[in-house]
C-alpha positions as CSV (number, residue, x, y, z in Angstrom):
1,X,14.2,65.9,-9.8
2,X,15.4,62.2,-8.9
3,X,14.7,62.7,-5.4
4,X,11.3,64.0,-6.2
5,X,10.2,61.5,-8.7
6,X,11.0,59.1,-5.6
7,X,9.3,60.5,-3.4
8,X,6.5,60.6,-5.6
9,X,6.0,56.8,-5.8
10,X,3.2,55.1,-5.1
11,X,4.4,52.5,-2.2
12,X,1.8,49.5,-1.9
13,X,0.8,48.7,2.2
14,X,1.9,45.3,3.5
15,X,-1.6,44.1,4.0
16,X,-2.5,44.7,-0.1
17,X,0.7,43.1,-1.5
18,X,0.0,40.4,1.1
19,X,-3.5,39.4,-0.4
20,X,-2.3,39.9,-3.5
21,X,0.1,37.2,-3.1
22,X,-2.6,34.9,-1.3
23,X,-4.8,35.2,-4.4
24,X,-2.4,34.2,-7.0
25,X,-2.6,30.9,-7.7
26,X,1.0,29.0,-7.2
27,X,1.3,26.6,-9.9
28,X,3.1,23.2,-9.5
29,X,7.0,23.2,-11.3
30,X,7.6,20.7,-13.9
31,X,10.6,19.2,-12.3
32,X,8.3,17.3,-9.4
33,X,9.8,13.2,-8.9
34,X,7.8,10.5,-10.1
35,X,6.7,9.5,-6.8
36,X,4.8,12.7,-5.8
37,X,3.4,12.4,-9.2
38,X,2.7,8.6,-9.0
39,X,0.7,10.1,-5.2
40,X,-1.0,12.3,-6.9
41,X,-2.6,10.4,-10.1
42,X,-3.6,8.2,-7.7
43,X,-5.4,10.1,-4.9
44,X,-7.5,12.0,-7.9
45,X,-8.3,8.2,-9.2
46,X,-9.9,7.7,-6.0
47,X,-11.3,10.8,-5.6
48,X,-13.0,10.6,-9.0
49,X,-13.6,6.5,-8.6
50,X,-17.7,6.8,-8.8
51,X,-17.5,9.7,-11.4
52,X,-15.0,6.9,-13.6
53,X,-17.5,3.8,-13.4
54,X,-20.4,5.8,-13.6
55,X,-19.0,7.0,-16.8
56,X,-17.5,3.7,-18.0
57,X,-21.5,2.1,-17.2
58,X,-22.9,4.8,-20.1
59,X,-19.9,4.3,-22.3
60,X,-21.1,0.3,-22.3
61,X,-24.8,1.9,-22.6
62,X,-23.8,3.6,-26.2
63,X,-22.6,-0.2,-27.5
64,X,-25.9,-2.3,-28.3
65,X,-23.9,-5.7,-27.9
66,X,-23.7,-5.2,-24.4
67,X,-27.6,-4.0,-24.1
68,X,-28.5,-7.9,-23.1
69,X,-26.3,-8.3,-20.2
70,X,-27.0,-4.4,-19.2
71,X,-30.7,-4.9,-18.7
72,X,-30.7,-8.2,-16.1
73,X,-27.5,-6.6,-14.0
74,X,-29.6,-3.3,-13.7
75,X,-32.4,-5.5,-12.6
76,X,-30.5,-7.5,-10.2
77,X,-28.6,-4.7,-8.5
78,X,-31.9,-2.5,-7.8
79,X,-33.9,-5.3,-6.6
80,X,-32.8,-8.7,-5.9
81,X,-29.1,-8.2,-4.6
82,X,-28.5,-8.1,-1.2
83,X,-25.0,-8.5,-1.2
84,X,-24.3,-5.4,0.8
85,X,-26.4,-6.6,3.6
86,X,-25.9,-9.9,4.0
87,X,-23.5,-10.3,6.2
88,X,-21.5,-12.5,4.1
89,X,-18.5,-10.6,2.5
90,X,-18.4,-12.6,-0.2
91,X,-17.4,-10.1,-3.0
92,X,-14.2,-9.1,-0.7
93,X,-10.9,-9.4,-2.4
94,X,-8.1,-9.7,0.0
95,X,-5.7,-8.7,-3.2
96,X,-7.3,-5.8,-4.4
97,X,-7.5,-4.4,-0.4
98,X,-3.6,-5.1,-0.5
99,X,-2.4,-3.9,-3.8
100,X,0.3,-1.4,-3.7
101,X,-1.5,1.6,-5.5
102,X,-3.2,2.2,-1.7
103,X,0.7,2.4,-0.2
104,X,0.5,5.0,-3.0
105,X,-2.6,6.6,-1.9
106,X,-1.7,6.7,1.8
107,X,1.8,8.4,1.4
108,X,0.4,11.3,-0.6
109,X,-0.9,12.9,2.9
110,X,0.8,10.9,4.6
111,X,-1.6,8.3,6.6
112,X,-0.3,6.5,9.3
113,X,-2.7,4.5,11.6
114,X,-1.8,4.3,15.4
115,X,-2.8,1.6,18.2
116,X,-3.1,2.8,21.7
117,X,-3.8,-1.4,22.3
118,X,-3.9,-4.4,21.3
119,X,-7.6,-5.8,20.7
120,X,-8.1,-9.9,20.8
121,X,-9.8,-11.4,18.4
122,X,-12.3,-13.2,21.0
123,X,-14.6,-10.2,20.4
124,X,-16.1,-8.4,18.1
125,X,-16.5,-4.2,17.8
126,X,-17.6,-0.7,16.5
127,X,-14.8,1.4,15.3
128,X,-16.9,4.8,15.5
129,X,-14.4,6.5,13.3
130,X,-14.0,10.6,14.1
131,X,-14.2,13.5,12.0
132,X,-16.2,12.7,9.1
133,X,-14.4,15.3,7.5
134,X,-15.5,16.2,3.3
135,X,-14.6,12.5,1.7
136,X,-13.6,11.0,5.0
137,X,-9.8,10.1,2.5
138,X,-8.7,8.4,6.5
139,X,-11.4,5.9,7.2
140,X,-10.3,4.5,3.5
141,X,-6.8,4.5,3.9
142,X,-7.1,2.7,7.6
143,X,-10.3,0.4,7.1
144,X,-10.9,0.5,3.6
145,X,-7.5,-1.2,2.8
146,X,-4.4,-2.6,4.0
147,X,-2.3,0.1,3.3
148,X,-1.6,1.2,6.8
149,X,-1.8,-2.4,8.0
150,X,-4.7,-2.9,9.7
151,X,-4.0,-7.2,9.9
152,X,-0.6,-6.5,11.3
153,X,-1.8,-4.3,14.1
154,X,-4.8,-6.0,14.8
155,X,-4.5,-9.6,13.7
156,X,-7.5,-11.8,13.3
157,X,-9.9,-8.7,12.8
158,X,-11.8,-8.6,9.9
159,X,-12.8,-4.9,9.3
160,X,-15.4,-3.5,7.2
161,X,-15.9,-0.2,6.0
162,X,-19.3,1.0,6.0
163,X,-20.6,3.4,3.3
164,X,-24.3,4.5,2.1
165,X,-26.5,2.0,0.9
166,X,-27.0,3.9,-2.4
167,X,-23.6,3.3,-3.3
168,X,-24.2,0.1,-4.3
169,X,-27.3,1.0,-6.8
170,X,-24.3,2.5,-8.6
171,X,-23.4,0.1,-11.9
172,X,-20.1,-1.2,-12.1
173,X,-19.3,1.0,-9.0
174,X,-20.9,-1.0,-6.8
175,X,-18.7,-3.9,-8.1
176,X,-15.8,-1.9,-7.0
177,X,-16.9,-1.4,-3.3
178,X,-17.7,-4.9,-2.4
179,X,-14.1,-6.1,-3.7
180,X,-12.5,-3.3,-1.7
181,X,-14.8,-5.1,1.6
182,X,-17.4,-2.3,2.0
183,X,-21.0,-2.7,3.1
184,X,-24.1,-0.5,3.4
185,X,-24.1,0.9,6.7
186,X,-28.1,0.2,7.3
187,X,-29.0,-1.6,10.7
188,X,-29.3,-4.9,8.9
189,X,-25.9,-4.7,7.1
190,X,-24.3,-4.2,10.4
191,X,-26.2,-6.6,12.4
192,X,-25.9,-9.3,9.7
193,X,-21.8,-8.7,9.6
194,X,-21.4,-9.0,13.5
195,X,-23.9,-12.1,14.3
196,X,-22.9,-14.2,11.4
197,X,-19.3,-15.5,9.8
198,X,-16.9,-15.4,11.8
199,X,-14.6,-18.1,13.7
200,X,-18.1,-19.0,16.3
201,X,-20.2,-18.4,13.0
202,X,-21.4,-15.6,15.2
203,X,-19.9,-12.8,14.7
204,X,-16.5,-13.3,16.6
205,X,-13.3,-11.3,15.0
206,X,-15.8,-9.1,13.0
207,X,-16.1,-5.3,13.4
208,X,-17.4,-2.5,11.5
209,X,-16.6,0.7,11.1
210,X,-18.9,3.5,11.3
211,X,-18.5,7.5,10.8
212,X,-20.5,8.4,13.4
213,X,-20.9,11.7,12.5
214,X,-22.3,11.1,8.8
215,X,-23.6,13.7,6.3
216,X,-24.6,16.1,9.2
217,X,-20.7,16.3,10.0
218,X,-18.7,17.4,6.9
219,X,-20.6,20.4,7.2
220,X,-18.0,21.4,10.1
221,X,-15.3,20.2,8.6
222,X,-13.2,23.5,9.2
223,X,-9.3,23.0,8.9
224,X,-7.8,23.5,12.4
225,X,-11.2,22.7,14.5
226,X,-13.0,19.3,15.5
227,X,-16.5,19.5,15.9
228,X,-18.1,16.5,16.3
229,X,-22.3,15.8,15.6
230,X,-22.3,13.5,18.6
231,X,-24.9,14.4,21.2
232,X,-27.5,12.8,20.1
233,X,-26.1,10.1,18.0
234,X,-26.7,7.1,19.9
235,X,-27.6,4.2,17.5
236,X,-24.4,2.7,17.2
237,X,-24.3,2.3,21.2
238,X,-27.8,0.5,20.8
239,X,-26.3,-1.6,18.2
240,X,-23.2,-2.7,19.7
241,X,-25.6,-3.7,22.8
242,X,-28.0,-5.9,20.3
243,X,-24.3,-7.6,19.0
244,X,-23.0,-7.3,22.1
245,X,-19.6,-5.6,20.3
246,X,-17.0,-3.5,21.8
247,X,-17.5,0.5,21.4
248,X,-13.6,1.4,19.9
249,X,-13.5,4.8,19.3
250,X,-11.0,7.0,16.6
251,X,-10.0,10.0,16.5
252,X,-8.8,10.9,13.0
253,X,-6.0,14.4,13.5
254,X,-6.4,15.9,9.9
255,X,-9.1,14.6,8.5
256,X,-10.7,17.9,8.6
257,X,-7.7,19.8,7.3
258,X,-7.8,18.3,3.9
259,X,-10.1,21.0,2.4
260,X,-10.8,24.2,2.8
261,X,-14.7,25.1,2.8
262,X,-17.7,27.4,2.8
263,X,-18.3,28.8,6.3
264,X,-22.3,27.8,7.0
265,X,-22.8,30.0,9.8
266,X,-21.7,32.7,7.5
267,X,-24.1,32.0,4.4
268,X,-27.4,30.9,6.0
269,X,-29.0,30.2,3.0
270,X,-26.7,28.3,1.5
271,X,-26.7,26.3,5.0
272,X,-29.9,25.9,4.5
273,X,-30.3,24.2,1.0
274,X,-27.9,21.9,2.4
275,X,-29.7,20.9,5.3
276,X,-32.6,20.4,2.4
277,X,-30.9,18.1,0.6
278,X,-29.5,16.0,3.5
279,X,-33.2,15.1,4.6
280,X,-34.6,14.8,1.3
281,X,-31.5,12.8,-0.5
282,X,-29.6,11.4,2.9
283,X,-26.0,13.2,2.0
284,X,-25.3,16.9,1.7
285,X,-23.2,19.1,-0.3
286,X,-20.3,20.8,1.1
287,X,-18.8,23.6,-0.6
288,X,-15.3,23.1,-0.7
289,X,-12.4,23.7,-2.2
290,X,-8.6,22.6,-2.1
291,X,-5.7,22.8,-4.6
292,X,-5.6,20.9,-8.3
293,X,-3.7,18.6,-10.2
294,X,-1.2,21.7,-11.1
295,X,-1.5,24.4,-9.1
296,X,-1.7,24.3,-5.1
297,X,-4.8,26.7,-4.7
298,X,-7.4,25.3,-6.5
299,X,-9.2,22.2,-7.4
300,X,-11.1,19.2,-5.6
301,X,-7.4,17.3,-4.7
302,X,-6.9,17.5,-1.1
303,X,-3.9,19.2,0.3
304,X,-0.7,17.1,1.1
305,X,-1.4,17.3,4.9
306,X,-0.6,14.4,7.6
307,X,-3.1,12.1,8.5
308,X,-2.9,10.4,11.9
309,X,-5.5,7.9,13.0
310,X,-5.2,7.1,16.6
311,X,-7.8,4.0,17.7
312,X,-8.4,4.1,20.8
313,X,-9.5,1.6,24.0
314,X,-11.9,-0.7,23.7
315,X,-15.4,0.0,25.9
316,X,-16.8,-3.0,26.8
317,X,-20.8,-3.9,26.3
318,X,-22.4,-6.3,27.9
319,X,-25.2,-7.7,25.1
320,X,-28.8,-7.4,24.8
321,X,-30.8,-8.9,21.8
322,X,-34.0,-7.9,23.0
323,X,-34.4,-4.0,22.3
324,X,-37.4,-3.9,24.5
325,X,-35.4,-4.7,27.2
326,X,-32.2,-2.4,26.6
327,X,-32.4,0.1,29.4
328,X,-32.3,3.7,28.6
329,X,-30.1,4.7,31.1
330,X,-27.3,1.9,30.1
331,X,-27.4,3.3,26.9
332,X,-26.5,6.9,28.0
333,X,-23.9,5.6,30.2
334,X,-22.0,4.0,27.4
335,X,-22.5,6.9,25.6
336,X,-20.9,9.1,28.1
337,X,-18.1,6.8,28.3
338,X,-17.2,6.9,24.5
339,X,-17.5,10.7,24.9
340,X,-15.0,10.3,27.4
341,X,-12.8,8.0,25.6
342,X,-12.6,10.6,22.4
343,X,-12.0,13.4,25.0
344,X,-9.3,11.3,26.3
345,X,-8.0,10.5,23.0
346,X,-8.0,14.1,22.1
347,X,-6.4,15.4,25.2
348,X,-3.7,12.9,24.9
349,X,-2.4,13.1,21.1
350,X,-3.7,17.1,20.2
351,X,-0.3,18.1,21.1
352,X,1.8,15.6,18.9
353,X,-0.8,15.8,16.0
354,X,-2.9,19.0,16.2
355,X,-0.3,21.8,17.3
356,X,-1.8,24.2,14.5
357,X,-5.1,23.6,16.0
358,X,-7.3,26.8,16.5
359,X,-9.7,25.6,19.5
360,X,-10.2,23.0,21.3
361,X,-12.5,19.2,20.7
362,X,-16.1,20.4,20.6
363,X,-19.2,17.8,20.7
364,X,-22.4,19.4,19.5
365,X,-26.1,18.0,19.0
């Protein structure tokens, strides 16, 4: 009878215990250090930074006291300030950029920011930063502060990040961004930062940096690929010939595996809306997921992956204030050799920093 009630078992196949196992959710155990902890509490600070000072603005709404100095600011910030676009950096707080919390930030991944060469301080560039990825958690932790020492390997450089300019209609959080050094990324932000200040009072020592890719991009952010909207992106090339900047490309190995997220090609429609709300609001909505505050499966945290930013060689541009006269073809040809450049970059480093990749660097429209 024991040998038939044995036999009798169910047994389960590999493949059903084996989702069964990916669909449980694994939570954290209570015994993690302080550190990872420390990495943590602050990476979902900065992930929830706008969602915080949007909610510390209405929580000064609800108090009456505060209603006089509420209504000018609001005033100010949606039409008169032009702080983001000036040029002028005046709001940047080296201190703030430097504090310790973004050593914090960067180890959670980790981040570590690599030079293929030196760049003097005689010029001025475009750091055209690659993937976008979902929340682009690189681009901060290399331009946005001084956490992976930007001065140290590129002294006399002043970077600056540059975000949306509907950012800084955001109360209080707009605040925030200029201290941390950002500025809108519209044409006249960028041409005011690299024509004016400077050592020359000309832009010399300035660069931006841009992510080329924008909105359009995080919709391929798929771990283990790099797709890249390039093709047709060409307005930072016409820019750098108005300033007469340096094209510096980056190349950015994980960004794109922080999050897992809805394939497009798969749900149409849902591709669709998205594409909706990127031309009628300028952003888009990626549905995405990666693990949480306690568990490892889900939640808006991204996963404890490396980051590597490589920056790459500098292309040289030879300047041209008049856009009438910028020549089409010179235009192209830069482009083609920035292409080249992240091709380069990608060919060189995918085996150190992308052996789990799935395919190879793509550039689409």
């Amino acid at each position: 009878m024991n040998g038939v009630a044995q036999s009798g078992r169910r047994s389960h196949p590999p493949e059903r215990t084996a989702n069964r196992e990916k669909k449980r959710i694994h939570w954290a155990p209570l015994n993690i250090g302080l550190e990872r902890r420390l990495q943590t509490f602050v990476v979902l600070c900065h992930t929830l930074t706008i969602a915080i000072f949007v909610t510390s603005f209405f929580f000064t709404c609800a108090i009456p006291l505060f209603w006089p100095l509420l209504l000018p600011y609001l005033v100010y910030i949606t039409l008169f300030s032009t702080a983001p676009t000036s040029g002028e950096l005046k709001g940047r707080s080296s201190f703030l950029r430097s504090l310790p919390i973004w050593s914090i930030y960067a180890s959670y991944f980790p981040a570590h920011l690599h030079r293929e060469e030196s760049l003097p301080p005689t010029k001025k560039y475009i750091f055209g930063y690659h993937p976008h990825g979902i929340i682009s958690h690189g681009a901060f932790a290399a331009f946005g502060t001084e956490a992976l020492g930007f001065s140290k390997l590129f002294p006399g450089i002043t970077n600056t990040l540059l975000t949306l300019d509907s950012n800084f209609r955001i109360p209080f959080y707009r605040e925030y961004a200029l201290a941390m050094g950002l500025a809108s990324v519209s044409r006249e932000s960028c041409e005011n930062i690299l024509t004016k200040g400077g050592a020359d009072n000309e832009g010399m020592g300035r660069a931006i940096t841009i992510v080329v890719g924008g909105a359009r991009e995080s919709l391929n952010a798929q771990p283990h690929s790099l797709r890249l909207v390039l093709k047709r992106r060409k307005g930072f090339v016409k820019l750098a010939i108005r300033t007469g900047a340096d094209l510096v490309p980056v190349l950015a190995f994980g960004e794109n595996d922080l999050y897992e997220q809805v394939h497009s090609d798969q749900h149409p429609l849902i591709h669709k809306i998205q594409m909706l709300v990127k031309r009628t609001m300028g952003f888009t909505v990626p549905l995405f997921h990666a693990r949480g505050v306690f568990n490892y499966d889900v939640g808006l945290m991204p996963y404890r992956r490396p980051l590597n930013i490589v920056v790459g060689r500098p292309i040289p541009v030879m300047q041209q204030q008049n856009r009438d006269k910028i020549d089409d073809t010179y235009i192209d040809e830069l482009h083609s050799k920035y292409v080249q450049e992240l091709q380069r970059l990608w060919d060189e480093w995918k085996d150190v920093y992308a052996k789990d990749r799935a395919g190879e660097l793509e550039i689409t429209a």
